[in-house]
Backbone bond lengths (Angstrom), bond angles and torsions (degrees), N, CA, C in turn:
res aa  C-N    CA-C-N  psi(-1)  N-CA   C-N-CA  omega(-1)  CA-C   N-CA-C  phi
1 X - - - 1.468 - - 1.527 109.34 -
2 X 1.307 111.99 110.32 1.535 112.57 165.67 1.694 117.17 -50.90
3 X 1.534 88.95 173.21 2.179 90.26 173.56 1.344 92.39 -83.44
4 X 1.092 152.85 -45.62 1.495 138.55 -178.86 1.289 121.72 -30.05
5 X 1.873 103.47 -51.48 1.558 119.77 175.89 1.119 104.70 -53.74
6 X 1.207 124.59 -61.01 1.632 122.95 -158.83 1.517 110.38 -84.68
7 X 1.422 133.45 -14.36 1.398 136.84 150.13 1.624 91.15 -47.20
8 X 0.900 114.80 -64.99 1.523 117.98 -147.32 1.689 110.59 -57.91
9 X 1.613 87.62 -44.56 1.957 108.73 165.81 1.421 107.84 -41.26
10 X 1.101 125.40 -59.22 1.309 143.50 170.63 1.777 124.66 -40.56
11 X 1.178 100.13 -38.29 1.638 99.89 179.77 1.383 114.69 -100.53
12 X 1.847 111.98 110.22 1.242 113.85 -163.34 1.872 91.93 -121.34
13 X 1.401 104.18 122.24 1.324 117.85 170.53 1.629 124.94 -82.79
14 X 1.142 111.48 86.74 1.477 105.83 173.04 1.190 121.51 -120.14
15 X 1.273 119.07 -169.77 1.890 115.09 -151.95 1.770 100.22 -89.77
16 X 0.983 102.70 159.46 1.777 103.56 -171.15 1.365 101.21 -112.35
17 X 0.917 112.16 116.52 2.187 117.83 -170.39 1.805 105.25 -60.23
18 X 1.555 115.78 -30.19 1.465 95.60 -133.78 1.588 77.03 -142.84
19 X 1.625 107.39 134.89 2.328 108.58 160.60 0.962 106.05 -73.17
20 X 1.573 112.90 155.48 1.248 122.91 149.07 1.860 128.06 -60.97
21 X 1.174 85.58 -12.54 1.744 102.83 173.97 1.576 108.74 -104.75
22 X 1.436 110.10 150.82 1.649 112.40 -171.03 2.255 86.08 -88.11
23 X 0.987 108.10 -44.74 1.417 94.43 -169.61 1.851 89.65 -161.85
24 X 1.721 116.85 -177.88 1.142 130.94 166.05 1.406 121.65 -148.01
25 X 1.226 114.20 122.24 1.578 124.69 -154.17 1.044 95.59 -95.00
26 X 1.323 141.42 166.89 1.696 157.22 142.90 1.138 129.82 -113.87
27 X 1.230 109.87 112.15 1.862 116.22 177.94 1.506 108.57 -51.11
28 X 1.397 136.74 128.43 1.117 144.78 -142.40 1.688 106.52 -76.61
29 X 1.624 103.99 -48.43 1.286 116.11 -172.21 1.275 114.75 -61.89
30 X 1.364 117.61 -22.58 1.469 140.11 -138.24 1.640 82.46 -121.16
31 X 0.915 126.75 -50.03 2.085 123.48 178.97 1.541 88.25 -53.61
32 X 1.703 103.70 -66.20 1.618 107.61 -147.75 1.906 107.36 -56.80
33 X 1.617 120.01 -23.93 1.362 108.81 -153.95 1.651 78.28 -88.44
34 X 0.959 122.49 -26.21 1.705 102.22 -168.28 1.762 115.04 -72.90
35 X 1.659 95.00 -36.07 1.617 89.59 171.49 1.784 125.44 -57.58
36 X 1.318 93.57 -46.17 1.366 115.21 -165.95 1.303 100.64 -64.27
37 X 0.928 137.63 -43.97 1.764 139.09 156.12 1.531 102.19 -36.47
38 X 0.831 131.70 -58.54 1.627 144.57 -174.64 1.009 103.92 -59.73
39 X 1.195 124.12 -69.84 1.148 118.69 -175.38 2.054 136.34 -84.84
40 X 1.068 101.78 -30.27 1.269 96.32 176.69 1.659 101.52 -91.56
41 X 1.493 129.45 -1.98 1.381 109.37 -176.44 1.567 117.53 -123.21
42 X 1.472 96.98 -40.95 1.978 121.20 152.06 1.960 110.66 -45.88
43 X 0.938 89.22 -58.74 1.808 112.40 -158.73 1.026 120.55 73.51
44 X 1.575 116.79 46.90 1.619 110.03 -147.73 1.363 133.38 16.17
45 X 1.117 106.27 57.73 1.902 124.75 -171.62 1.631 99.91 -111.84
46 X 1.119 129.89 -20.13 1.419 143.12 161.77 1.353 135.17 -152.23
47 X 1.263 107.96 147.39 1.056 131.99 -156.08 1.853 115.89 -58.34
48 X 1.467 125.13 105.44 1.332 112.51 172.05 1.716 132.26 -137.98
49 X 1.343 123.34 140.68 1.477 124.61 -156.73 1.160 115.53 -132.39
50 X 1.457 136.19 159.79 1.101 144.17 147.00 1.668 126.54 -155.57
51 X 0.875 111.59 176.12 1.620 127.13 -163.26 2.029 98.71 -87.01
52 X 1.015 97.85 127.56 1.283 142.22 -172.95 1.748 109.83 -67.98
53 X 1.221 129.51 99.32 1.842 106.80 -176.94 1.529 80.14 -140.29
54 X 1.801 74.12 143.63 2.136 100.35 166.54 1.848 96.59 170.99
55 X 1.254 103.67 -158.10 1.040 96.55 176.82 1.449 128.63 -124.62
56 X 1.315 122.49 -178.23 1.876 133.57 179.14 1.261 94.69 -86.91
57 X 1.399 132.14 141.35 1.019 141.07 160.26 1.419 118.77 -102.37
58 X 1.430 144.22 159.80 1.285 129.69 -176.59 1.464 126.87 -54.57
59 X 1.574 96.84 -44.85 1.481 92.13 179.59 1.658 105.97 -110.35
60 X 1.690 92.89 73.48 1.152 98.75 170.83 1.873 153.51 81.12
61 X 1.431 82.80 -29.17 1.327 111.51 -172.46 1.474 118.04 -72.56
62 X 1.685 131.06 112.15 1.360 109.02 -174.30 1.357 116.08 -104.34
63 X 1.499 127.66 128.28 1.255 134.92 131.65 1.607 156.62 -10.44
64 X 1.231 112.94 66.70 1.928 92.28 -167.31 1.306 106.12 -100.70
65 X 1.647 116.81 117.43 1.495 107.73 175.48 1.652 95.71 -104.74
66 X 1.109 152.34 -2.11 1.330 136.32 162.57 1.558 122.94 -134.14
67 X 1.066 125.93 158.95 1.506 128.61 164.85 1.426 121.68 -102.60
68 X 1.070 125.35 145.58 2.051 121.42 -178.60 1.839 79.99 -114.21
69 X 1.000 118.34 165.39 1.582 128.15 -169.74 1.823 89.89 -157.66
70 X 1.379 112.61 90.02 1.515 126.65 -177.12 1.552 116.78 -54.52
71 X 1.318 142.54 -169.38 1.289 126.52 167.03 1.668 93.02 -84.90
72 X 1.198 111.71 158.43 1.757 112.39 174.97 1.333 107.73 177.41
73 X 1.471 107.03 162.53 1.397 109.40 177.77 1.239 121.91 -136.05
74 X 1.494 117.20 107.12 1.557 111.68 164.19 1.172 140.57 -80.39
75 X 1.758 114.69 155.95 1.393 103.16 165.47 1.605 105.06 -125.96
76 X 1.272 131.00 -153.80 1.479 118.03 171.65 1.551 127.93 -71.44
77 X 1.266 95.05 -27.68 1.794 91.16 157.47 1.981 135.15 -121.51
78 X 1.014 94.50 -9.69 1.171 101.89 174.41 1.668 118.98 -119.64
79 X 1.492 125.11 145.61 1.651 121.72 -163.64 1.913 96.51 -126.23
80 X 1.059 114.35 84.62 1.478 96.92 173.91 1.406 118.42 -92.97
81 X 1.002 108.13 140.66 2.087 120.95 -153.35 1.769 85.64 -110.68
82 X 1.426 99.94 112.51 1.063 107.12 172.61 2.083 119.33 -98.26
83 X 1.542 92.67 79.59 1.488 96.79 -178.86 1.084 146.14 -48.58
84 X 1.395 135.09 103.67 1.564 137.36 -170.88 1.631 111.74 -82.02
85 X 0.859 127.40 68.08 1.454 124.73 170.84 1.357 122.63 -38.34
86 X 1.239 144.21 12.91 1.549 130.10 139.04 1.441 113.35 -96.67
87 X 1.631 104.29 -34.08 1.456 111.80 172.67 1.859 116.24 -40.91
88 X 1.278 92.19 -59.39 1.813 110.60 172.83 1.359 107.31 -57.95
89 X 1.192 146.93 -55.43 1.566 155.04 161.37 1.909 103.53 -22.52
90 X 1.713 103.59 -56.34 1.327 100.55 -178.86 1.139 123.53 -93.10
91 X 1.631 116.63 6.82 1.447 122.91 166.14 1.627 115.34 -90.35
92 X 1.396 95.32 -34.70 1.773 92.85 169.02 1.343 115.09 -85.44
93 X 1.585 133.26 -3.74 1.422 125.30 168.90 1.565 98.07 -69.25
94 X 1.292 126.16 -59.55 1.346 137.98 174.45 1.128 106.85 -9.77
95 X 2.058 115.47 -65.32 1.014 129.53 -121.14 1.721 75.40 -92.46
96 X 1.333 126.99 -45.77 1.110 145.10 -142.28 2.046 90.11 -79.49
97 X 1.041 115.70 -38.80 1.968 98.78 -168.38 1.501 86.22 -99.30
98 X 1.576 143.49 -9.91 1.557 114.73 148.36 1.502 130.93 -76.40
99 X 1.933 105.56 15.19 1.300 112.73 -175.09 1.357 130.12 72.77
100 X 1.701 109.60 16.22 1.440 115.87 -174.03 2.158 97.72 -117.43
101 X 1.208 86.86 -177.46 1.806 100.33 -178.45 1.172 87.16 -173.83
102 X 1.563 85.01 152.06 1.581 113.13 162.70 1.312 109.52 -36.23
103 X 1.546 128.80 137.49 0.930 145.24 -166.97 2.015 119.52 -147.89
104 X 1.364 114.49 -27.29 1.716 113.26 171.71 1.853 96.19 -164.58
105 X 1.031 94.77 -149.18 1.544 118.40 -172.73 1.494 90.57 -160.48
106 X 1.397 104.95 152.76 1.590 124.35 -166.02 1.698 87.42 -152.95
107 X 1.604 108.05 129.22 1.278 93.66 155.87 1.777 104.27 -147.35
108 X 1.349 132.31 -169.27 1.607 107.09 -175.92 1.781 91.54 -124.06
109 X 1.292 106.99 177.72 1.567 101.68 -172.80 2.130 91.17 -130.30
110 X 1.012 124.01 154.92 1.170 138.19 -160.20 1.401 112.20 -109.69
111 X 1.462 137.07 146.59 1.216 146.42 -96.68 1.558 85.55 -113.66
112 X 1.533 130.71 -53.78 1.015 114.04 161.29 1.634 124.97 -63.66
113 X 1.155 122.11 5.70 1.608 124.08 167.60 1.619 114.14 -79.05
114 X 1.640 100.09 -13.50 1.689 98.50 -176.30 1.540 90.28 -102.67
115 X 1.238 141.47 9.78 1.125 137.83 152.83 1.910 128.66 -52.28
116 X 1.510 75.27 -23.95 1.866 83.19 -169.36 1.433 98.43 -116.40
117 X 1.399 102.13 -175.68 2.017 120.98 -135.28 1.791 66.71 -119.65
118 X 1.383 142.42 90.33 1.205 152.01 126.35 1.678 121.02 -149.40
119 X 1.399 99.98 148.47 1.716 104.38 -178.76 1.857 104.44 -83.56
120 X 1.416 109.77 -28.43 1.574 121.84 -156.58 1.802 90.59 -141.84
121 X 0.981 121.76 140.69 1.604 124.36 154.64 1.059 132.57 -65.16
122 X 1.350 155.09 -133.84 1.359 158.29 128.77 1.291 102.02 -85.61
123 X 1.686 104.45 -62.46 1.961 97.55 -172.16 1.480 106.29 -60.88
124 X 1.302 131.96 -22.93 1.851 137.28 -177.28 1.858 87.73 -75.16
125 X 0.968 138.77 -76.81 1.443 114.75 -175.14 1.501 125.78 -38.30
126 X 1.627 100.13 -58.19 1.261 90.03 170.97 1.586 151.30 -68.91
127 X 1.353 95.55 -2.46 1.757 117.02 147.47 1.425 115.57 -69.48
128 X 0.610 115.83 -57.61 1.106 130.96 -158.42 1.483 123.20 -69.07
129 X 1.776 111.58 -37.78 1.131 101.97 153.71 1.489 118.22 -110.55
130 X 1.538 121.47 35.08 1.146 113.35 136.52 1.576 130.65 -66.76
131 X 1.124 113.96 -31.13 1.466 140.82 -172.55 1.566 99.13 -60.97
132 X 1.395 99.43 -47.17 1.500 99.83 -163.85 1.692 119.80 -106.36
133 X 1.126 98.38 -15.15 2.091 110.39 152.76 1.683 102.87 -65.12
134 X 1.912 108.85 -23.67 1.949 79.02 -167.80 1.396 77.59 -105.55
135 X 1.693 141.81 11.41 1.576 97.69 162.97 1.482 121.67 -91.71
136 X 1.361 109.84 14.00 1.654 102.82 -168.27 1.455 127.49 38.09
137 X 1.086 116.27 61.69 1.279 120.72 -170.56 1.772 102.15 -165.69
138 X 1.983 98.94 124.88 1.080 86.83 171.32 1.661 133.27 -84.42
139 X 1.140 129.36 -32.67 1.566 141.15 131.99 1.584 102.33 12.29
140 X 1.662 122.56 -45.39 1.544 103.82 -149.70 1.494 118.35 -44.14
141 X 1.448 117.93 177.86 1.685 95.44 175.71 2.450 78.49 -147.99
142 X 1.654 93.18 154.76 1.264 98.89 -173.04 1.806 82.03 -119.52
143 X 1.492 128.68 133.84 1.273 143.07 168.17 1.273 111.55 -79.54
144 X 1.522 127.47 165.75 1.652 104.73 148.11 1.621 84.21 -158.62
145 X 1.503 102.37 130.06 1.695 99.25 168.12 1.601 108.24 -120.10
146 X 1.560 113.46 138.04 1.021 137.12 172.26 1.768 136.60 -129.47
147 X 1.159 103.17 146.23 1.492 103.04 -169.71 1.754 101.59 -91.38
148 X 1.448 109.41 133.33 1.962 94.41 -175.44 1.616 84.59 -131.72
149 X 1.112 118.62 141.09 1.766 141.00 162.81 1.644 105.88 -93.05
150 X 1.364 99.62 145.74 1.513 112.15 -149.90 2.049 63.77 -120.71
151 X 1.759 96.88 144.61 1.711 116.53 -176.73 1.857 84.75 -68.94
152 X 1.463 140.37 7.26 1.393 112.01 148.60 1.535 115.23 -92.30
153 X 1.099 109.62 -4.65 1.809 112.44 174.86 1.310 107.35 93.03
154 X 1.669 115.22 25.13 1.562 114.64 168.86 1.546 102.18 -107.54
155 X 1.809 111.92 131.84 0.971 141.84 -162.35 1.687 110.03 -90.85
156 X 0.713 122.53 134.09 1.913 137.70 -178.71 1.669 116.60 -135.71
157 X 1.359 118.41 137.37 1.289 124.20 -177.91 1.449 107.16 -108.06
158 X 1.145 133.44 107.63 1.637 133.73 -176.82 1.644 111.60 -111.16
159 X 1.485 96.50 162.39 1.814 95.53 176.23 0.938 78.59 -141.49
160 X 2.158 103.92 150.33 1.155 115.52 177.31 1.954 87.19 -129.80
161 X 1.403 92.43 154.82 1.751 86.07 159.75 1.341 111.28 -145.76
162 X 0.893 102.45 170.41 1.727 120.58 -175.67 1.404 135.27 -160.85
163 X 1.111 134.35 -175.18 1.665 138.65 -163.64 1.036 93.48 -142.74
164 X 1.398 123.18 134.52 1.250 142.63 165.55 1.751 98.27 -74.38
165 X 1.247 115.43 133.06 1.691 117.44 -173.19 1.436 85.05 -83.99
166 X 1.979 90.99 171.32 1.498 107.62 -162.11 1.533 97.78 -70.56
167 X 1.592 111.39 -34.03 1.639 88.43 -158.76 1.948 96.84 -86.40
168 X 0.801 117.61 -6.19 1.675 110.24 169.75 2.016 103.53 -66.55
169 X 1.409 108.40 -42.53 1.743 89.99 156.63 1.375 138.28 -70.02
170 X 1.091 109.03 -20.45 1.570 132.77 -166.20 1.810 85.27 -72.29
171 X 1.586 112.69 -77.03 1.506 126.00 172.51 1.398 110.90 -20.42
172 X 1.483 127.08 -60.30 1.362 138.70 175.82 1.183 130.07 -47.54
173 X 1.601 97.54 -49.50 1.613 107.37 -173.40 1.690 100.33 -86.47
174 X 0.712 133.14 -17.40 1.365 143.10 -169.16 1.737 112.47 -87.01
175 X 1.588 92.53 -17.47 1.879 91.70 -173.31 1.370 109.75 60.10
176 X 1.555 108.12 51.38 1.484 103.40 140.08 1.220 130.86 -112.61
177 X 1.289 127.00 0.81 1.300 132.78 168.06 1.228 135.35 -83.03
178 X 1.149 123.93 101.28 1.995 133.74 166.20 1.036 94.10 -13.82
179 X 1.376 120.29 115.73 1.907 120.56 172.22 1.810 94.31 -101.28
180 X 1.393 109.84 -16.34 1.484 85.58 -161.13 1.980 101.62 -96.22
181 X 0.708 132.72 173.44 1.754 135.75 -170.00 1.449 132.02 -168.19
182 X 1.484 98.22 82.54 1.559 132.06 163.03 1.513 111.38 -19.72
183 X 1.236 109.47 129.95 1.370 120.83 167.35 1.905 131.23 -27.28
184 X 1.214 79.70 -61.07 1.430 99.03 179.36 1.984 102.10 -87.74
185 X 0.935 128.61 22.69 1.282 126.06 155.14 1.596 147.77 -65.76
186 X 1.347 136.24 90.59 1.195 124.64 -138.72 1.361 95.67 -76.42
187 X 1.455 118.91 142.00 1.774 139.77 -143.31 1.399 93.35 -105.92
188 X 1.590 119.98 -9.81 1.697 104.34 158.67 1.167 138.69 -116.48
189 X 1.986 101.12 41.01 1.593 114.08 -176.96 1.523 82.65 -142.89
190 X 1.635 98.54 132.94 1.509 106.59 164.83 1.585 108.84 -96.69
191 X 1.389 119.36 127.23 1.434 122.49 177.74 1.442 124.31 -99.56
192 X 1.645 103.27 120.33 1.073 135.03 165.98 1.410 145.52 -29.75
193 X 1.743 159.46 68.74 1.305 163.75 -124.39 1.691 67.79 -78.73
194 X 1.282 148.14 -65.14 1.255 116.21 -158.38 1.680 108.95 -152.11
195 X 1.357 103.23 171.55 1.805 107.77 -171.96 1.439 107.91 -21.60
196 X 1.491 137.81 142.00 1.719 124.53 142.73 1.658 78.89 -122.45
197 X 1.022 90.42 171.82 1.695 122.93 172.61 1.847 126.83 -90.16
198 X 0.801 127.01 106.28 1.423 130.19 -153.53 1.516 111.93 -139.68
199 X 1.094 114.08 96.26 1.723 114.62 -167.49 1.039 137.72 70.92
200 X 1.907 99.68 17.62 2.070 117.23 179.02 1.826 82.18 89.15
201 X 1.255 140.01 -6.37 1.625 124.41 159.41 1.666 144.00 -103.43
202 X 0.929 118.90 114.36 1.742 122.79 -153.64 1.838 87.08 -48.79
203 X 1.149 137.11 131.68 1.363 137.55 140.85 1.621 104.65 -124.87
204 X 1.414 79.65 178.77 1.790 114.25 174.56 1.189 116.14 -114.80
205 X 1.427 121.41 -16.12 1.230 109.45 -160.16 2.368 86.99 -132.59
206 X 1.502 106.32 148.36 0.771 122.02 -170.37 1.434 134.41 -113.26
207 X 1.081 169.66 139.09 1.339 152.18 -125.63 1.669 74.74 -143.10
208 X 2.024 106.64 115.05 1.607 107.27 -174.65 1.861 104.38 -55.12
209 X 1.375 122.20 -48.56 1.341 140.86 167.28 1.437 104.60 -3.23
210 X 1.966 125.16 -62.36 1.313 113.37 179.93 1.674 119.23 -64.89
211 X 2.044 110.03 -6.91 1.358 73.69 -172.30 1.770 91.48 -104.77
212 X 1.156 128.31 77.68 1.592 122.27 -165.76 1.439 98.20 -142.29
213 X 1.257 129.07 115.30 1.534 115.44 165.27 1.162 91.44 -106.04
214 X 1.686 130.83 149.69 0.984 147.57 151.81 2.008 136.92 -51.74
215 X 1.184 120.99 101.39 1.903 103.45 -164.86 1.247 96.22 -105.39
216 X 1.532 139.10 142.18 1.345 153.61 -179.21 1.554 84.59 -73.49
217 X 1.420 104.79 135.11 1.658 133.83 157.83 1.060 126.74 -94.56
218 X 1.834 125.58 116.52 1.231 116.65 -161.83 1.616 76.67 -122.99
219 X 1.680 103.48 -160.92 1.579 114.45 -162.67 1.599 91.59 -147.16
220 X 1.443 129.19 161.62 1.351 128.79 156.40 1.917 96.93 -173.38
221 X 1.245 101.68 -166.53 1.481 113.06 -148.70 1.750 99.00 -145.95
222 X 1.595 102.41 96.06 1.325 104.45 -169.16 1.580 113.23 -96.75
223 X 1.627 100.68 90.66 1.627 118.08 -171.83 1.914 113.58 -57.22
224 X 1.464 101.12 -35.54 1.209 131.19 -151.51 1.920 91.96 -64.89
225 X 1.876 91.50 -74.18 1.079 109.60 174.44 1.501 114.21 -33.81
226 X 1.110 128.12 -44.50 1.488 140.72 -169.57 1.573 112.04 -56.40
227 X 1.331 84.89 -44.72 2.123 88.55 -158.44 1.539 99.90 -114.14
228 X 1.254 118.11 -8.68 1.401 125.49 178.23 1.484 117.83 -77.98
229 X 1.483 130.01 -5.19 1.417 148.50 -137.90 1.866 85.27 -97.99
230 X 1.548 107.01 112.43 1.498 95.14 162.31 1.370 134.72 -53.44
231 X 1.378 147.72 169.86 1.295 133.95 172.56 2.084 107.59 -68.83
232 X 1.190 113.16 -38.99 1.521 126.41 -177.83 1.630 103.17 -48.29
233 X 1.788 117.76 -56.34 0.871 142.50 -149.11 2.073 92.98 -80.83
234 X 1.356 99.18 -46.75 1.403 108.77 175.38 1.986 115.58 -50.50
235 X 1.382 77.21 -62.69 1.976 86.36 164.63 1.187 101.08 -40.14
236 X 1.297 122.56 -101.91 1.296 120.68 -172.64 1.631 143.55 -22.21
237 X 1.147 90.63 -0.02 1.971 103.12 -161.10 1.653 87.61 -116.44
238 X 1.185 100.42 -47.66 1.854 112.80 177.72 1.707 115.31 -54.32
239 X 1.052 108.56 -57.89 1.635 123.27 155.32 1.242 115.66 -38.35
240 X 1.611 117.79 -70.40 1.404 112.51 -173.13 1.687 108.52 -57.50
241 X 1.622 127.05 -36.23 1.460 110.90 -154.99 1.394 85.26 -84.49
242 X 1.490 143.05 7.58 1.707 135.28 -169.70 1.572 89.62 -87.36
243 X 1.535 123.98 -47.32 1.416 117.43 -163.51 1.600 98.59 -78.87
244 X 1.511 120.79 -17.21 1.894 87.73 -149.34 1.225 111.56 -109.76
């Protein structure tokens, strides 16, 4: 047995009971404009995301009073976020003199995506905890909004959120995860560069489910944020939504 083998013996993936966050609230205006984009103009026919800002609270609890919505392009299953790095620089200064920071990623999943037997995809994990290996932070929170039809054909918009568990970062940062993803790949097993251990059995392939902790979703109404907005800070926000 090589040291690879027995590294590999060693890494046992199991489900993580508990977040590092007590819950994550959403400023109402700030939930509703992102759906409503989605939905009355997308039709949830493609795929769309953005980065999450508000704040940590002491005991834990995170805050989102705004969304940044990056340049990007969806299609029905895949969302590639095409990142502007000065753009982001002047969205987190923003975020930073109303006292907020990056805080999750939110993205929505598409109508034939609720067709299939997964909560998260393979390519949705692996976004997802890229996002959240580069925020260093345990707090992060991953969103997901979706449209689900009830077998009478009445339509509902839900958010779910969650934490990527520690060892689904650990996996990431470590380069054990198959980044690349074959056609014929089933979209609710993330695959493995080598053995982990999963129920006392060596696999490769992963059920996305263990790497998902669940965060309670609350709602609130960020007055503060609203009327507190400098005039400088206002410019600037006005500008950015003219270009993007």
């Amino acid at each position: 047995m090589t040291m690879d083998d027995l590294i590999a013996k060693q890494m046992r993936v199991t489900r993580q009971e508990n977040p590092h966050c007590e819950s994550v609230s959403f400023d109402r205006d700030c939930a509703d404009a992102f759906q409503q984009y989605v939905n009355e103009t997308l039709a949830f026919a493609v795929k769309r995301g953005g980065f999450m800002y508000g704040t940590v609270l002491e005991d834990k609890r995170v805050e989102v009073n705004f969304i940044y919505e990056p340049p990007q392009q969806g299609t029905e299953e895949v969302l590639y976020i095409l990142r502007d790095e000065e753009e982001e620089k002047l969205v987190d200064a923003i975020a930073a003199g109303l006292g907020m920071k990056k805080v999750g990623f939110i993205f929505t999943q598409t109508i034939m995506q609720n067709k299939k037997d997964y909560t998260l995809s393979n390519r949705e994990v692996l976004q997802a905890v890229e996002f959240h290996a580069e925020s260093n932070m345990e707090e992060w929170v991953t969103a997901v909004v979706k449209l689900e039809v009830s077998e009478e054909g009445s339509a509902a918009i839900h958010f779910e959120a969650f934490q990527m568990s520690d060892m689904c970062v650990r996996l990431f940062k470590e380069g054990w995860f198959e980044t690349e993803i074959a056609e014929g790949d089933d979209p609710k097993l993330s695959k493995m560069k080598k053995d982990v251990v999963v129920g006392g059995k060596d696999v490769k392939e992963v059920d996305n489910d263990f790497f998902l902790v669940v965060v309670k979703i609350l709602d609130h109404q960020c007055v503060q944020a609203q009327t507190a907005v400098p005039e400088g800070y206002k410019l600037l926000i006005n500008s950015m939504a003219e270009t993007v």
